[in-house]
N, C-alpha and C positions, 0 to 999 in steps of 0.2 A: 504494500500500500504506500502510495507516495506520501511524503513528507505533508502536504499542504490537508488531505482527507485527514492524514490523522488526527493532525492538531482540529479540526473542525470535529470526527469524531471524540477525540479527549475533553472539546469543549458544548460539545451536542446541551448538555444540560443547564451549562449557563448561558449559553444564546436563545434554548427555547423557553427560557424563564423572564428573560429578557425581552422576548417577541411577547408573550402572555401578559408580562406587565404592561410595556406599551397597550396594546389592545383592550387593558381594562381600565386605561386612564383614564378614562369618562364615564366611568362605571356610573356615577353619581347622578350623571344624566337620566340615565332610566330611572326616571321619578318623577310624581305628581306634581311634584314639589317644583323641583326646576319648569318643565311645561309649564305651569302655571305661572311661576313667577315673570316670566317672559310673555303672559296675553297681558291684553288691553288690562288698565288696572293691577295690573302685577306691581311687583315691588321695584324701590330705582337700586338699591343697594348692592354687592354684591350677591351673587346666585348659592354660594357656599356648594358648590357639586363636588367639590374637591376637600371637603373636611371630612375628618374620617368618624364625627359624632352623627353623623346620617347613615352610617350603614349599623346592621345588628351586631353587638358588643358580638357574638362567637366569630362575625365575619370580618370583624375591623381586626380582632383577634391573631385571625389566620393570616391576614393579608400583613400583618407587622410581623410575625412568625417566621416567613419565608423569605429565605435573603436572595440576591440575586448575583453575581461574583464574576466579573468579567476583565482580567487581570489582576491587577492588587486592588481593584475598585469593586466595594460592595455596599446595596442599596438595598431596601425589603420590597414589596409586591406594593405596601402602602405608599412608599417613599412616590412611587409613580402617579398616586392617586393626589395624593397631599402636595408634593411638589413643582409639577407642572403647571401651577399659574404662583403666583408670586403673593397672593391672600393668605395669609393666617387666619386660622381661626379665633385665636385670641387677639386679635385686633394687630395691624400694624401690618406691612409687607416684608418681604423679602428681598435682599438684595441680590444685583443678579449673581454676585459670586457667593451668595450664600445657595445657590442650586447644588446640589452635588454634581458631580462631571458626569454620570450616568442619567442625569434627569435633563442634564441641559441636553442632550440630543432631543430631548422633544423640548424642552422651556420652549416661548415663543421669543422672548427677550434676549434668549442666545442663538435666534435664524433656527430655530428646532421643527423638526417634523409633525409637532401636533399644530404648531405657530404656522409651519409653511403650508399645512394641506388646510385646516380649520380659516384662515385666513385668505385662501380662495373663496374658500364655499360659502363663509360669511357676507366677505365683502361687506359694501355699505347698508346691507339688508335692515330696513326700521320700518317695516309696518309691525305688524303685533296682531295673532290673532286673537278672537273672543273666546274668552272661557269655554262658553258652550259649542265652539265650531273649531276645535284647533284637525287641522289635517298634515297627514304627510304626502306632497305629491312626486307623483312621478318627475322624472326626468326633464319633461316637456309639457309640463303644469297641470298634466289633467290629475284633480282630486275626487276621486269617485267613494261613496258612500263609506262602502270596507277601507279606506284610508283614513277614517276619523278617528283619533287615536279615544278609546274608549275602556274604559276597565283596565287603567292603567296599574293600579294597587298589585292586582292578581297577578299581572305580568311580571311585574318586578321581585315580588314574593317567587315567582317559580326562577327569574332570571338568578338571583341573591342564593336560595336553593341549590341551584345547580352548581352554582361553582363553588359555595361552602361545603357540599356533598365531596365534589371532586378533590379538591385541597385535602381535605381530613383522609382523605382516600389515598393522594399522594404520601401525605405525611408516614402513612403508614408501608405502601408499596413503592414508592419512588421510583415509581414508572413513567419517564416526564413522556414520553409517546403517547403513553395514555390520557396524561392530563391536559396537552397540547390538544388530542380529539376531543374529551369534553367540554372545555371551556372552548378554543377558538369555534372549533365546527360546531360541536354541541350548543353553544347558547347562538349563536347564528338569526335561528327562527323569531328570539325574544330582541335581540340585538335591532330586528328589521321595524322592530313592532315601537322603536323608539326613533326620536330625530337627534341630530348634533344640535342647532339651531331651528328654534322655532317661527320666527321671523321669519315672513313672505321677504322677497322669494327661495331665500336660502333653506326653507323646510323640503327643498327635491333629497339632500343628500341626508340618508340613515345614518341613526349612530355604526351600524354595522358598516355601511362604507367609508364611513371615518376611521373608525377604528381599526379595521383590516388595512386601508392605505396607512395609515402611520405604523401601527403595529410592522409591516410590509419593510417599508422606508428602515425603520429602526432595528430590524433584522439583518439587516444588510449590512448598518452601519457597525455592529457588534458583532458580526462576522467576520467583518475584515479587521477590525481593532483584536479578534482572536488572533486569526491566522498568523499577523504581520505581531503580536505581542507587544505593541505601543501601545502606550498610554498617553503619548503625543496625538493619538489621533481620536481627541474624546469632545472636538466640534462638530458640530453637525457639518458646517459648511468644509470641513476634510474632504466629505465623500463625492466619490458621483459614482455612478450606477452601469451596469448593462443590462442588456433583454439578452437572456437566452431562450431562442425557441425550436421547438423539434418540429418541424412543419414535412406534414404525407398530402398529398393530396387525395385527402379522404374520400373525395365525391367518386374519382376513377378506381378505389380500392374498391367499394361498394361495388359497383355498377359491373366487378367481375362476376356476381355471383351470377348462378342457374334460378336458381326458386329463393326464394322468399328467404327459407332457413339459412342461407348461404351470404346474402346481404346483412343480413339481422345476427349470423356467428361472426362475420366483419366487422360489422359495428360494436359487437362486444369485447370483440379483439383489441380495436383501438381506445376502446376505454378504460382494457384494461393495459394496456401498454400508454397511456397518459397516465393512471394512477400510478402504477409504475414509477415514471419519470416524477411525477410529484413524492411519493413515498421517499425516492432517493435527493430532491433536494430540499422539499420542507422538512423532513424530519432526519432521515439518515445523518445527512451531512449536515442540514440545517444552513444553509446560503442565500435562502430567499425564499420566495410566494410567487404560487398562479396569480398572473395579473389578467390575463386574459385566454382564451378557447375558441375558435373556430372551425370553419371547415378547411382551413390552412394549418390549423396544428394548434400548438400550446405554448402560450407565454410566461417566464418567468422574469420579475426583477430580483438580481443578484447583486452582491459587490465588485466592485471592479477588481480581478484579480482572478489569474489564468484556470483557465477549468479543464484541461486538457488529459488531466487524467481522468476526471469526471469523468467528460464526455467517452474516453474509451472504458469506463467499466459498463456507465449506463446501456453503450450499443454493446455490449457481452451480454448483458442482462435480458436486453430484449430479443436479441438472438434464440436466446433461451425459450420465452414466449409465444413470439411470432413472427421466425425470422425473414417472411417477405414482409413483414414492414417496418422495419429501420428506416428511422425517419433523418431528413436533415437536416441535423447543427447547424444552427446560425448562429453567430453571436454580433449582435448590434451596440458599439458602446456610445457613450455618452463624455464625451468632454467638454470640460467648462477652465476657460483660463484662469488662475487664480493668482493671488499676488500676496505678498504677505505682509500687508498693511492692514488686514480685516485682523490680524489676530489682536488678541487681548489676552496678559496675564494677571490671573489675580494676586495682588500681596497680600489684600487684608478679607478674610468674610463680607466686611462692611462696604467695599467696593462696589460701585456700578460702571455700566461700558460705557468710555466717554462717547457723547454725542457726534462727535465726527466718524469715530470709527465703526458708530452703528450706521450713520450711512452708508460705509464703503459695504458693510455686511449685510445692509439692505439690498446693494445694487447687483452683490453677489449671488443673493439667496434669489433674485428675480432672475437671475441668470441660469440659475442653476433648474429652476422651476419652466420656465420655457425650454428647455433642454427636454428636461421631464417628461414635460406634454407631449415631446415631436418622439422624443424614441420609438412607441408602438405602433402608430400609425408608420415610422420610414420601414420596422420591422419587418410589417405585414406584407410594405412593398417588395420590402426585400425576399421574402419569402415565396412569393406569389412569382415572382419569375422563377425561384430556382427550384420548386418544385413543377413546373410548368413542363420542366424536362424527365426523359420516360427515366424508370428503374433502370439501374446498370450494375454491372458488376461491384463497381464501385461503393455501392449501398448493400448490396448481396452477395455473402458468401455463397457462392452457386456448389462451392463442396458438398455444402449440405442435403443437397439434394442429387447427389450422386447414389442412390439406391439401386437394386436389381431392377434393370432395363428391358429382360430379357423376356420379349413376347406380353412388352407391356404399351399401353398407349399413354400423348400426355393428358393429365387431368385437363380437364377441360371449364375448371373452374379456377384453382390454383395456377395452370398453366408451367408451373416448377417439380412437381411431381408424379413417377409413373402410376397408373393406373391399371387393371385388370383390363383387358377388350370387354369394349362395349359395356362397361361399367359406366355408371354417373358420375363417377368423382372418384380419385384415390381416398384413401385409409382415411387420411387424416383432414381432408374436408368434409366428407360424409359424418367423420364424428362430429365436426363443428355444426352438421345438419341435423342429428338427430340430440345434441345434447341441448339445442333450442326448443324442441318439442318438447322433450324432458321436462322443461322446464316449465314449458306453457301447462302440462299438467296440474300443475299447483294452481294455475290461473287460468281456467281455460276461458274465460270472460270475454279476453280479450282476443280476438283472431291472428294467428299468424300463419292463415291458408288462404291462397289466393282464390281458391276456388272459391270459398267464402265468402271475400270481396266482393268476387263479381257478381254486377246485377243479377235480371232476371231475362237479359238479354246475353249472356255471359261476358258480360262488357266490365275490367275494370279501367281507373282513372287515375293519373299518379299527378296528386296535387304540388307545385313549387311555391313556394316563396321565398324572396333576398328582401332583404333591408339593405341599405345602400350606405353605410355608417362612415365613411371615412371620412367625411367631413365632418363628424363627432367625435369622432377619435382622435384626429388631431388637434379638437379642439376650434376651431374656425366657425362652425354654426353656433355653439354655444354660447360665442359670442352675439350672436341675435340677439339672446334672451336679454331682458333688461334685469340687474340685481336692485333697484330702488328707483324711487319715481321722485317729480318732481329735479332734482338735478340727473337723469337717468345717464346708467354707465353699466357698460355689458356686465353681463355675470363670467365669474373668473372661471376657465378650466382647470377647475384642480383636477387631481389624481382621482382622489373620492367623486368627482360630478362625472367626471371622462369614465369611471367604472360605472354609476349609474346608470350614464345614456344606454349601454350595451346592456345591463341589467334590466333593465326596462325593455326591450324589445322583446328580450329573453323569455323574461315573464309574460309579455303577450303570446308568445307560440307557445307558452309550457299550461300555461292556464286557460289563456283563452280560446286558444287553438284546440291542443287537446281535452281540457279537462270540461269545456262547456260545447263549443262549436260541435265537435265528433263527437262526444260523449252523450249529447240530448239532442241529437237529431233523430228525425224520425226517421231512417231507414224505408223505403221500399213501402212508405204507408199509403201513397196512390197507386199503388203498383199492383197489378192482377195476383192474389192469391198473396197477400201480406203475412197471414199469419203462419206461411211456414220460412218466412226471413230468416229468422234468427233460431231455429233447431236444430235439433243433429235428433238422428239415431242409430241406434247400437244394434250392434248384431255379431253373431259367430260364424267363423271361418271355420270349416269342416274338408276331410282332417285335418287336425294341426300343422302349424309352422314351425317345426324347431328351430330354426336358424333365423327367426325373424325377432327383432328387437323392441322392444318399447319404445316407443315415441318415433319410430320410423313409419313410414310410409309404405304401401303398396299401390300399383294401378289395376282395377279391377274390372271386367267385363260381364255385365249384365245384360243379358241378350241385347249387344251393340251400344250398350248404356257402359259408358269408361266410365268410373269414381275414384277418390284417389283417396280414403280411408285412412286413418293412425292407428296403429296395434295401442289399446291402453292397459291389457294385460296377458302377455303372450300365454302364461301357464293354461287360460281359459280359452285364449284364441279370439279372443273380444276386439273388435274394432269398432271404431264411431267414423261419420261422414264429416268430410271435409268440406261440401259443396254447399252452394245458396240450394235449395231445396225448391226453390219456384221453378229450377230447371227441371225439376221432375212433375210439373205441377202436369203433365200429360198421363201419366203412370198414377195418378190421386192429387184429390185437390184438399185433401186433411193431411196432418203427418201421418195418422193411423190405416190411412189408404197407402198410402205410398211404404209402409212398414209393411205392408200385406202382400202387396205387388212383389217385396223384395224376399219374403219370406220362401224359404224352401226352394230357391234360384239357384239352378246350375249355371256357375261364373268360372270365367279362369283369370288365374290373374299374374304377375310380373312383379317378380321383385325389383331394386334398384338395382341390384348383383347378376339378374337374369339377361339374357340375351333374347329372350322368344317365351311365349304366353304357355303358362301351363295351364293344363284343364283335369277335370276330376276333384273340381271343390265346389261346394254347395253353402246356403249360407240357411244358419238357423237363430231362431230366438231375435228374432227384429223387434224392435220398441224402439217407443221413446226413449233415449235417454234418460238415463237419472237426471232432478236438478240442477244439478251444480257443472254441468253440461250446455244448461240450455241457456237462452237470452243471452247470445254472443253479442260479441260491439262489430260489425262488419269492417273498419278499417286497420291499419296497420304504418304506424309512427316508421320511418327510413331511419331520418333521423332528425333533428332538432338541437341547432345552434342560433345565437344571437344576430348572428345574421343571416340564417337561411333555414329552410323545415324543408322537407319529403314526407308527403302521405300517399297512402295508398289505398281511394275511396270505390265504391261500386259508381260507375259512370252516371248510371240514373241520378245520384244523388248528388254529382259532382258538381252541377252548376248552382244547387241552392246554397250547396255547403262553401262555394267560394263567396258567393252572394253573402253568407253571413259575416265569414270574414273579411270582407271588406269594409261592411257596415261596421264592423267594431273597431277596424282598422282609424276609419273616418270618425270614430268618437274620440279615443282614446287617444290620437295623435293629430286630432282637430287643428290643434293650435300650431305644429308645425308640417301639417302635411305639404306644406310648399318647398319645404327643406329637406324632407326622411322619405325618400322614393321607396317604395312600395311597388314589385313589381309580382304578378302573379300568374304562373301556367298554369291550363290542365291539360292533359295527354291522355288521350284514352284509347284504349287497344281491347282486342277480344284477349279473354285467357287464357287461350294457347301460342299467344305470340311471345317466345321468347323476353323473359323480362330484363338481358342485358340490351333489348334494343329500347324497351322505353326508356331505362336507366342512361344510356346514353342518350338519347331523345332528350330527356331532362338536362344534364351537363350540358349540352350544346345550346340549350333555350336561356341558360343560368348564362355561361358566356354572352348569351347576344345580349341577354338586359344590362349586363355591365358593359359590355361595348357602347349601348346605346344609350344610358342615361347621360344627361346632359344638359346644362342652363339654360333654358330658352324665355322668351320675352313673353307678358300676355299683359293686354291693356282690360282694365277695370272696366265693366260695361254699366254694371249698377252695383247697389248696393242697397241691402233692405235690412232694420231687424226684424228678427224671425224669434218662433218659439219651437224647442226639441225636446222632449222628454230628460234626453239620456243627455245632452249640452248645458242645461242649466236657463236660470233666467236672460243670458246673456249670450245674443248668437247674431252673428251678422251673413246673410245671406249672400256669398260675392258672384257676379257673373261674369266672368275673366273670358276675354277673343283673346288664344293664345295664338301662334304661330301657325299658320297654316299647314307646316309639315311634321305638328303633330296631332293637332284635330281636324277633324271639318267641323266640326260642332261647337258652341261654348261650354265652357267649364262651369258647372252651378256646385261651388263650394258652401256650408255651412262653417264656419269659424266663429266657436267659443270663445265668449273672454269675460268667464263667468270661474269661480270656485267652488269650492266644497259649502263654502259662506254661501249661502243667498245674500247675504249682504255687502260682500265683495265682489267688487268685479276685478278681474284680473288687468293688470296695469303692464305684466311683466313678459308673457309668454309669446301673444298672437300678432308677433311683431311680422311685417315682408317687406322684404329686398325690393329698393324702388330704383330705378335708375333715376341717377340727379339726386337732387338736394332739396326735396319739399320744403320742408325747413314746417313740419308741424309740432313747432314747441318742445313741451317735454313728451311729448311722444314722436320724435324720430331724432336719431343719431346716428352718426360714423360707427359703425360697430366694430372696422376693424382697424381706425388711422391713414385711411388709406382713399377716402372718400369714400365709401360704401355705405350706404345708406339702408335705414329700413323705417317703417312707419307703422303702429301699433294700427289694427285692425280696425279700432271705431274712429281712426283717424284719417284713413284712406277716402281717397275722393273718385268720383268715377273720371274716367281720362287717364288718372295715373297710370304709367307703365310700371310693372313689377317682374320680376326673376321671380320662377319656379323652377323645380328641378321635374322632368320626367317622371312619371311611373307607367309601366306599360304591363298590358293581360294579351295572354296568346292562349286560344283555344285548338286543338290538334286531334285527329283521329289516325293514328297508323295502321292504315289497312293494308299496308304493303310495307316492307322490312326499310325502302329505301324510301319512304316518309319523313324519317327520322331527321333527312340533311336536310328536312323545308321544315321546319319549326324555326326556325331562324328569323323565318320573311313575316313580312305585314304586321310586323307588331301594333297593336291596339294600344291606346289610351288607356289609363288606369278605368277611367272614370264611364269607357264603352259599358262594362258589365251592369250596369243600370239600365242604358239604354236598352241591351238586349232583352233584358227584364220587361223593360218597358214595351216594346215590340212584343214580346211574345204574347202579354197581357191585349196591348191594341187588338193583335190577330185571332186572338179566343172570343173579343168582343163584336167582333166584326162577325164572324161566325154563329153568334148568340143572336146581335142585332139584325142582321143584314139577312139573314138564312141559306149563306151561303156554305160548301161543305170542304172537305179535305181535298175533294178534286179539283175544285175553284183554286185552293191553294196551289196545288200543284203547277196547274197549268199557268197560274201568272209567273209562279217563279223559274219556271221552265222558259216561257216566251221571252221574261226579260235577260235569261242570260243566252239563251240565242240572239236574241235579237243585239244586245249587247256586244256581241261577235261579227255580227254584220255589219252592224255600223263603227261599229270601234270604236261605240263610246257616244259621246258629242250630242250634238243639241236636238240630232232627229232621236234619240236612242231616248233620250229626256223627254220628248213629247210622247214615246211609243209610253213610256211607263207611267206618266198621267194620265194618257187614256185608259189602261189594263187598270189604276187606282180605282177609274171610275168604273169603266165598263164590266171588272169581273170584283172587284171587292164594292161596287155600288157607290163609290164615296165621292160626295161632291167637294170639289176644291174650294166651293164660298161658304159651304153647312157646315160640311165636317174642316175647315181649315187647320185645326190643331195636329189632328191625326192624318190629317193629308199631307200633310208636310212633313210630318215625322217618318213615315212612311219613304214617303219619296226621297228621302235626306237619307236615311237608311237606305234602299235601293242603291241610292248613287254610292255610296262610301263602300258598299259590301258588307256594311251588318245584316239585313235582313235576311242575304243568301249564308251568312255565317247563321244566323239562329235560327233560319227552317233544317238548314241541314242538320245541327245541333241537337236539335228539339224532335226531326223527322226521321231522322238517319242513325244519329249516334244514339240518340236515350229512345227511339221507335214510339214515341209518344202517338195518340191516336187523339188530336187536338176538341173535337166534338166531346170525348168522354173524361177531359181532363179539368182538373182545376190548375188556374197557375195559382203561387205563392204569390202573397203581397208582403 
């Protein structure tokens, strides 16, 4: 072991007692006490969060009990709670060289990390909420009900709890591994449930993102003051930083797999080779913290100082795991010039830093902090090209997969290892297939069969979405945001706000995505024969299978009926079906029909391992399933990062379930949806097409929306207030003429600039980039020095020109393999998927009204795109399809003017031929017997 691991292992315990205490310095914060002192009517006095008479005498107890020892410097758990602002509790302050040298890396008074991150986030924040309305908001202002911080008491009892539990635990096991999981990760959830500042607008950042960025920071800074054994290096402004990150290009690891089991044993592969990589630098060696996750890899900030042996144990280790995915080391550092006129020695306790030389350490510590901000965002760039290029040997030992070749093929999944003929996969990806199953046993709720997925048309749908964040990440839109009104000046990028933004997307795909959107949708409930959606039934395979597994798979043949069945108990020979059940809705329109149909059926069937159908089996004991069986959820999570999701929905239900998500997209990020693009596919294929083609179909859709997003101009057309449930009392209606070569249509945005208050309105959030200089008061400024302007929402005028960034939706059916390379083209407008809505809703009424039928339909949309071919377009092709408006959907151009024109606007643009096909083709809707969603 090299020299640099050891000393970090030999000092593993007092750097992560060192990380814990930083992270609990605001412990005090999580209280009634502080919130409150901070609303309207609160006290002007100090806040006391930092006296150690506010916690319970066993907890004040513990935290003075445990020392903390990092060189010949040693400080207790409390020292971090009591010392970090310069208040006494018995009256009177501290002076700054009365901090201990372990407290001043966070003091604020010595450029300290709770000073440098708490001091962004603050900023000039001075509004003050009401007692009765204190919220925590996201990232981008929206305050939604479950953000009112309420039953604060109980929280803090369970938060105080847990770490007094964990302590007396240590005290006695001295396992600091352990007490790093229960305090940092463990109190997490209670951490969230509290703010740093409660003060609009600086209430976006948790005490939990404060406390991890400095906790973070001050790990780093105690890691290298180990290594290097100076006690010269106990200013904060000594250090600067690196990002080290492991970046795979995760999307193209996926998208090797065959089925389902094969993406979903990937995805667990790479999570478990990121924990991994965390396991060895948060805790092993103890050098730093995840700072960030994507579908480019994994971010740590570390001390600056060489990792080179790291790096070669880490790729040993993972080698071990899952040696096609060695990912690659980057390391991105961070220099800041320093001079040594900031420094200051103390002679006496009684000393303070002279005023001159806190400026140079002011100008340092700004220095040092803009540095800060740009490292993750150049990282990711940097990452993104060099994973851009394929695996090579260079990343892969290829020894390892030097095995008996002999009368073997390649896997066809793996593509590194031999396989049996005509096998599905070698050894060791099929186990990755079946130990997914395995698993799903425990949970069978949740589907991970594609047969399942698919409709009732055997059609599934693999939903995208990207969030567009790099202009949050580096910090540059955040600037929008305003930190105070009246003299208004951007909100600062700290570390803690730049964590937030990306936490906050996060939370929209992990909550609202999956746990509401998928989760309470209704499934298949217009759909012919709904109530056998979500069943399965059981049945016995006669004779036995000895050689067949649990939680594997067979293909099964029912007089020409293929089913693809899980063994759930082989000693019995038990299987359950895998498939949507509406495709048997021919063979019975109950389950107990279709149980019957399948009862006492001579089937043959196909293992994975088989080459050709065996026959002489028969299937007995068909039912329903047991319970705990039935009421599956028909989709299946790819996967789900902060800037992008993969679902995998039944096609039927893929347009309303996008249609949801976007509506919450449009609430929850109201206030900057001019700034955070938002872009959304769906791909829909039948169930037997090959799922590395829609998985690459996907990749290639993701690359064109980042190729394609982009700044473009839209002039303000009006502007109304409006009233919205879900926006609050406070919403302005905008109708933006953007650029022609993104819409043909206008933009009708809803933007909030309302809070959790009904009695506030939001001052800070619903700011947009104008070109020029309005010059509307305290509601527009330079956000970024540069002349760039922006103008708070209810201060916008119609004629204004403003910047918006792009979002775009592509709708896709692969009915042919080589589909895949036109997902690319025609991208749509964010904002089409309404209109298509809107269209489909028009043509159902038109049909209600008018009496006209599915053949009418037909035939107009058939004439206008021939006809479209003949003339090529242009102004006769235009008169053909206002007469086809009138003459076959009956609509007159001066009665019905609203729907005439939508119509026609549709025609010309290609939505109308995108949503009959959609609605006629893909989901085989039969429009007379349907209801649309509103």
């Amino acid at each position: 072991m090299s020299s640099l691991l050891q000393k970090l292992e030999d000092n593993k315990k007092g750097i992560i007692l060192a990380e814990i205490g930083a992270y609990l310095h605001d412990l005090g914060k999580a209280r009634k006490e502080f919130v409150e002192h901070y609303a309207q009517n609160g006290k002007d006095e100090w806040d006391g969060h930092n006296f150690s008479s506010i916690f319970p005498e066993s907890l004040r107890n513990l935290l003075a009990s445990i020392d903390v020892k990092i060189c010949s410097k040693q400080v207790s758990l409390m020292d971090f709670i009591e010392k970090h602002h310069k208040e006494r509790e018995n009256n009177g302050n501290r002076a700054d060289c009365e901090i201990p040298e372990l407290i001043r890396l966070l003091y604020a008074g010595w450029n300290g990390y709770d000073g440098m991150d708490s001091g962004m986030d603050k900023g000039s924040a001075n509004v003050k909420q009401s007692h009765n309305n204190i919220f925590i908001s996201t990232a981008f202002g929206y305050e939604p009900e479950d953000n009112r911080m309420m039953e604060i008491e109980e929280e803090t009892k369970k938060l105080y709890q847990a770490i007094e539990e964990a302590l007396k635990n240590y005290k006695t096991d001295n396992d600091i591994i352990k007490l790093r999981k229960i305090i940092i990760e463990g109190t997490e959830k209670h951490y969230r449930n509290f703010i740093g500042e409660t003060r609009r607008s600086a209430n976006d950042v948790t005490l939990w993102d404060h406390s991890y960025s400095v906790a973070t920071l001050y790990k780093c800074a105690v890691a290298k003051v180990a290594i290097d054994y100076s006690e010269d290096l106990l200013d904060p402004l000594d250090f600067d930083w690196k990002l080290l990150s492991f970046n795979l290009d995760i999307l193209s690891v996926l998208a090797k797999g065959i089925k389902i089991g094969d993406i979903k044993g990937y995805e667990d592969k790479v999570k478990e080779a990121f924990n991994k990589i965390k396991e060895f630098i948060e805790e092993r060696y103890s050098i730093g913290n995840e700072v960030y996750c994507d579908t480019s890899g994994i971010y740590f900030l570390i001390p600056e100082i060489d990792i080179e042996e790291l790096k070669i144990e880490i790729i040993n280790e993972l080698s071990k795991e899952e040696p096609e995915l060695i990912a690659e080391i980057i390391v991105n550092e961070m220099k800041t010039a320093s001079k040594n006129n900031y420094k200051f020695n103390c002679d006496s306790p009684q000393q303070q830093i002279p005023s001159n030389i806190k400026v140079k350490r002011g100008d340092l510590e700004r220095c040092k902090k803009e540095k800060l901000i740009k490292i993750l965002p150049q990282a990711r760039e940097t990452s993104y090209k060099e994973i851009s290029y394929l695996a090579s040997s260079r990343k892969i030992n290829l020894e390892q997969f030097k095995d008996n070749w002999e009368g073997r093929e390649v896997c066809p999944i793996c593509r590194l290892r031999p396989m049996k003929e005509n096998s599905d996969g070698c050894d060791h990806c099929l186990e990755r297939r079946t130990k997914r199953a395995k698993e799903w046993m425990g949970n069978s709720v949740q589907s991970i069969w594609l047969d399942e997925v698919s409709d009732q048309n055997d059609r599934v749908a693999l939903i995208i979405g990207t969030f567009v964040l790099e202009n949050w990440l580096n910090g540059s839109f955040i600037k929008t945001m305003a930190i105070s009104i009246n003299r208004t000046t951007s909100k600062h990028p700290s570390p803690a706000r730049i964590r937030r933004c990306w936490e906050t997307t996060q939370e929209f795909i992990e909550a609202t995505l999956l746990k509401d959107c998928l989760r309470k949708h209704p499934y298949g409930t217009d759909s012919l024969f709904s109530e056998l959606r979500n069943k399965r039934i059981q049945f016995t395979i006669s004779p036995s299978l000895p050689d067949i597994t649990e939680g594997s798979t067979i293909d099964i043949d029912i007089e020409g009926v293929r089913l693809s069945p899980v063994c759930i108990d082989k000693n019995k020979g038990t299987f359950i079906t895998t498939n949507n059940l509406q495709i048997l809705s021919n063979k019975g329109k109950k389950i107990d029909e279709i149980a019957t149909w399948m009862n006492e059926k001579n089937i043959k069937i196909k293992k994975e391992s088989d080459s050709k159908w065996q026959g002489k089996y028969y299937i007995s004991n068909a039912s329903l399933a047991e319970p705990k069986f039935q009421d599956y959820l028909p989709y299946i999570p790819i996967y789900e990062f902060p800037n992008q999701f993969m679902v995998l929905v039944p096609a039927y239900d893929a347009l309303d379930i996008a249609k949801d998500i976007v509506e919450e997209y449009e609430v929850q990020f109201s206030k900057v949806r001019d700034r955070l693009p938002f872009h959304l596919g769906i791909i829909a294929f039948h169930r037997r097409t090959p799922l590395y083609l829609a998985m690459d179909a996907g990749k290639r859709l993701i690359d064109a929306f980042k190729a394609n997003t982009k700044t473009i101009s839209a002039r303000v057309s009006s502007i109304a207030e409006t009233q919205h449930s879900k926006l609050g009392n406070n919403v302005k209606t905008l109708t933006l003429i953007p650029d022609s070569c993104y819409s043909s249509v206008p933009l009708v945005w809803q933007i909030s600039y309302s809070t959790g208050d009904p009695n506030q309105q939001d001052e800070w959030h619903p700011y947009i980039r104008v070109n020029g200089n309005p010059n509307r008061g305290n509601y527009s400024f330079d956000y970024d020095g540069n002349g760039n302007h922006v103008v708070h929402v209810k201060e916008l005028q119609p004629n204004d020109s403003v910047k918006i960034e792009t979002s775009y939706l592509k709708m896709s059916f692969l009915e042919t393999a080589s589909d895949r390379f036109k997902v690319d083209e025609k991208l749509l407008p964010l904002d089409d998927l309404n209109r298509l809505n809107e269209i489909w809703r028009d043509l159902q009424n038109i049909m209600n009204s008018k009496g006209i039928g599915i053949s009418q339909i037909y035939a107009f949309w058939q004439e206008v795109k021939n006809r479209y071919e003949d003339y090529n377009g242009g102004s006769v092709w235009e008169e053909f399809v206002k007469s086809s408006l009138t003459n076959i959907f009956k609509l007159s151009p001066t009665k019905d003017v609203e729907i005439f024109n939508r119509l026609f606007q549709a025609t010309k643009d290609g939505l109308l031929d995108l949503c009959l096909y959609w609605n006629l083709k893909v989901r085989k809707i039969k429009p007379e017997k349907q209801e649309v969603r509103t």
